[in-house]
N, C-alpha and C positions, 0 to 999 in steps of 0.2 A: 745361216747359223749352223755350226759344227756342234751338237753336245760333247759334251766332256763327261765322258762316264767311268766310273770305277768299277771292279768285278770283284764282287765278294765271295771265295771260294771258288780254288781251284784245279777240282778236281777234274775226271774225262768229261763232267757237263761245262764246267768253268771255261775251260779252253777251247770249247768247241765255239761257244758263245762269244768268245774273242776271235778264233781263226773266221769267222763266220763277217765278222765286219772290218777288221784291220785292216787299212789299205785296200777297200773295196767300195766306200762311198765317204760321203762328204757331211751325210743326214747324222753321224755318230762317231765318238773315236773315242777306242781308250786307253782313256793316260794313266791310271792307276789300279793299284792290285791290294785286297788281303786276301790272308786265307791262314787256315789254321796250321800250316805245313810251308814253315819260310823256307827251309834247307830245298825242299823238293820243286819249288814256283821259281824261285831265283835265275835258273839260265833261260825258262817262259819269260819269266819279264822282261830281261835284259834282250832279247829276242825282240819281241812286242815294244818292247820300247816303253814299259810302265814301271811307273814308280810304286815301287812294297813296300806297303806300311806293315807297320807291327800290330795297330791296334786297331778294330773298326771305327771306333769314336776320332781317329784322327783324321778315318777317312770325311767321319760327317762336320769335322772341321776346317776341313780344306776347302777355300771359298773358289779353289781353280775346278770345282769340281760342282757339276749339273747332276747328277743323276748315279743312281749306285743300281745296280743289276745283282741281284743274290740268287745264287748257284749254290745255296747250303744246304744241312739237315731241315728238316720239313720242322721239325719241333723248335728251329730258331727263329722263324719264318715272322712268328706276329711279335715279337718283342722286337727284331732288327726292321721290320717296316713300320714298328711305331718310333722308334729310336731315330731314323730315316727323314720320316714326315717330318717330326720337330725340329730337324735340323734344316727342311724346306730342302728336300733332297729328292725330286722324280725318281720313280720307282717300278723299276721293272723284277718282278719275282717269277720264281720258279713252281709250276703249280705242285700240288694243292697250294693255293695263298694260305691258309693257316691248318691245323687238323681238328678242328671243329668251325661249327657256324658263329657261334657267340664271338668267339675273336678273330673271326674273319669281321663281322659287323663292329668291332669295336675299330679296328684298323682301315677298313672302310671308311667310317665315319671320318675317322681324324684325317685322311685325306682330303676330300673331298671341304673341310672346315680350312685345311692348307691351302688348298688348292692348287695342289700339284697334281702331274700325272699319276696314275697308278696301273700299271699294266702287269698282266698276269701273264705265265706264258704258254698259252695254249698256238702254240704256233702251226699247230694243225689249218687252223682255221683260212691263212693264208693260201694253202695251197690250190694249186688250179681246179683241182678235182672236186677240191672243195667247195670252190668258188662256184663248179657247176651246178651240183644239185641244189646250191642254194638260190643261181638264177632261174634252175627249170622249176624249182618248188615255187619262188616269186611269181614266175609267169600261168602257173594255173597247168606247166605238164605234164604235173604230176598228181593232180589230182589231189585228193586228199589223204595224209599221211593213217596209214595203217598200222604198221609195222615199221623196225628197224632192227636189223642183227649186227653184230657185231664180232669180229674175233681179232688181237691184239695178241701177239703171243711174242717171246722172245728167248734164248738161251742165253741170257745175262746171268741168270743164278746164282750156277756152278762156279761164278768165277767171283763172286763177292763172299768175302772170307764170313765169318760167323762173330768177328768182334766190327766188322764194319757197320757204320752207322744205319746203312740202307737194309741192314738183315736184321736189324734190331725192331720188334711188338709195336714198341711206342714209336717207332716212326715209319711205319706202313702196315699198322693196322687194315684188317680185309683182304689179306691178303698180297694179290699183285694190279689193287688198284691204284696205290699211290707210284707205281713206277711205268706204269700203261695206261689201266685201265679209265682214268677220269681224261683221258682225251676223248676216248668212244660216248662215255657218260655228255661229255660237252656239249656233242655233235647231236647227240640224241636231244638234250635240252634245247639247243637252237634249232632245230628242226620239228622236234614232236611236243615243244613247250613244259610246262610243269609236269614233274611227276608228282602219282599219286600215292605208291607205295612198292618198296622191293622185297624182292622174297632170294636171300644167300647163301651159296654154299661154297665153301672151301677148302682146300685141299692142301699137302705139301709133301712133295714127293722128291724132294732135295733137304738130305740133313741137314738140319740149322733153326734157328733158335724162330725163326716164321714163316706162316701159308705163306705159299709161293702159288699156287694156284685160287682163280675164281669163278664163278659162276653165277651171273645174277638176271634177274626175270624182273621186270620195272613195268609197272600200268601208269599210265598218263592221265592228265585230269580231263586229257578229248577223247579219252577211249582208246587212246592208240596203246599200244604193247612195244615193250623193248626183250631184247637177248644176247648178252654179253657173255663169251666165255674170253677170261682173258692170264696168260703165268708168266712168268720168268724160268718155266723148267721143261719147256718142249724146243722144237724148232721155231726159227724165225717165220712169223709171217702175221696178214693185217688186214683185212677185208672190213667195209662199212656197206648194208646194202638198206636203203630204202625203198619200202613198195610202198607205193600210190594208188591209189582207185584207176589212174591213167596208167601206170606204167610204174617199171623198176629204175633204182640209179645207184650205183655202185663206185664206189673207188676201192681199189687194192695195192698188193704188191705192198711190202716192207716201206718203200719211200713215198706210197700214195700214186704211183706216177700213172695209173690205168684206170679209168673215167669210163662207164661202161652205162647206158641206157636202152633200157628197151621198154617198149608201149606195152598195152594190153592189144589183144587182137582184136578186129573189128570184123570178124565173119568167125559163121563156126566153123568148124573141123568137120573136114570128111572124109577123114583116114587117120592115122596117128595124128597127135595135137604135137604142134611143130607150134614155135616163135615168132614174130614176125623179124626182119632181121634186126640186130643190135649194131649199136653205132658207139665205136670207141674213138676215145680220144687218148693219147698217150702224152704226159708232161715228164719229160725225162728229164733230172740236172737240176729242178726248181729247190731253190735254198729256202726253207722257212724260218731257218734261224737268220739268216739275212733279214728277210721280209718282215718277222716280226722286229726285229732290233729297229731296222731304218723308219718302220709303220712309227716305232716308240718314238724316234728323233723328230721324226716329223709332226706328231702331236705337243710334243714339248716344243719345238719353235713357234708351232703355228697355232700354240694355247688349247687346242681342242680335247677332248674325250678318246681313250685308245678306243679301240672297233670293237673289242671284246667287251660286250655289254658288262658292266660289274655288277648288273641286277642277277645276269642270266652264274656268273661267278660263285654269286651269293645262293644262287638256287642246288650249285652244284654244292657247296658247301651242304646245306640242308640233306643233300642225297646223300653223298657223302656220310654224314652221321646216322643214315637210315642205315644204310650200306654194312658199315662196321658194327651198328646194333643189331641187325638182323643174321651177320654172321657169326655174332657170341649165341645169339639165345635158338637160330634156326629158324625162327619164324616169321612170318609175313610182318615188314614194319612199315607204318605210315612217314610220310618226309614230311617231318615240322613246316 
């Protein structure tokens, strides 16, 4: 079974999402297109080979059509995936799923009553680097988690005008956690479980109407500790490190592609404290917007649940609202 997907909004995320599967497997294909900007998508389409609609409702009317992929503004998110669902339309969204918890759970819910897929797109989680620490954590070589740091960074900014939707309060509240920083937060959830409360500080050092910079400090409900700085107004770059009571694990580099593990040491030091040696691994070229798309096709043929736990979704959802309360008032806030 091929899905038949449509791409709602398409802008540099919209088309990447299509160059990403078109004519590269068999698990997805897309035949159809909105987006709020017909004059500018027109020779994309005609390109890609999909058909423009005018309206999204026509898209959820079209019975040649399995599943709708939305690449929108963050604030359209829960009204078009509840809109979606009733139309019994598989659903792949762009993260944040909504920008609060309450209508994240309300859209949740009515999936789940459809029983269609709902996939979010944390496409991180595909990657090989990623896939490692989550087997050396499964296998006990890591010991038990401690710590996690994190730094997401990007020069995107400068180049998003001050009436675009992504520079606009209400749709990336927190600064530059809605355009980075909730994939580190993800990672830290499936790895260091619930959190218990974040402490935020933000910053904006690019004129325009939102922080563009973050800073956030997260205590776990196991005692573990998190550290995220993450903007859209320095250099590119992306580190994830987890330390373990056994040992460290690392991925980096912009694309994730450097896998990096070291133990703790098993004898003291009898001269400077030196490492024991580290063991990399390098995944260069791995597409995760493939990998999530085709993950999504192959759950909708094969009926099953996407990977990306939707509890663990929900939990980020919850942080998330800790996140943006805690950097209006400054203060230490609890996650609902």
């Amino acid at each position: 079974m091929t899905v038949r997907a449509a791409i709602v909004g398409l802008g540099r995320w919209g088309r990447s999402l299509v160059n990403a599967v078109q004519g590269k497997t068999d698990a997805i294909q897309f035949v159809a297109a909105h987006t709020r900007t017909r004059a500018s998508a027109e020779d994309f389409c005609r390109e890609k080979k999909l058909q423009l609609h005018d309206r999204f409702e026509d898209i959820l009317a079209d019975r040649n059509i399995d599943a709708v992929v939305l690449a929108t503004p963050h604030s359209q998110h829960a009204a078009q995936v509840a809109a979606a669902t009733a139309a019994g339309k598989h659903i792949h969204v762009e993260k944040p799923l909504t920008l609060d918890r309450p209508s994240a759970e309300q859209v949740v819910a009515a999936a789940k009553k459809a029983g269609i897929v709902l996939a979010v797109g944390f496409n991180r989680r595909f990657h090989p680097s990623v896939v490692e620490i989550r087997k050396r954590l499964a296998s006990g070589q890591l010991g038990q988690v401690m710590s996690m740091v994190a730094t997401h960074t990007t020069s995107t900014g400068q180049f998003i005008a001050a009436d675009n939707w992504r520079a606009q309060p209400d749709e990336a509240p927190g600064g530059a956690i809605t355009a980075v920083g909730v994939h580190s937060i993800d990672h830290m959830i499936e790895f260091g479980g619930e959190v218990r409360d974040v402490l935020v500080i933000t910053g904006r050092y690019i004129p325009g109407p939102s922080d563009d910079t973050t800073n956030i400090m997260l205590r776990f409900k196991n005692g573990a500790t998190g550290l995220l700085f993450c903007s859209v107004a320095t250099a590119t770059t992306l580190s994830f490190t987890l330390f373990g009571t056994k040992g460290l694990a690392e991925f980096s580099k912009p694309n994730l592609s450097r896998f990096r593990f070291v133990p703790t040491s098993t004898a003291a030091p009898t001269g400077p404290v030196t490492a024991p040696p580290d063991e990399i691994i390098d995944s260069e070229g791995f597409d995760m917007l493939n990998a999530e798309l085709v993950e999504f096709g192959r759950c909708i043929a094969e009926k099953q649940p996407y990977p990306v736990k939707i509890e663990e979704v929900l939990h980020g959802m919850s942080v998330f609202d800790a996140v943006v309360k805690s950097a209006k008032t400054q203060n230490l806030e609890a996650v609902a």
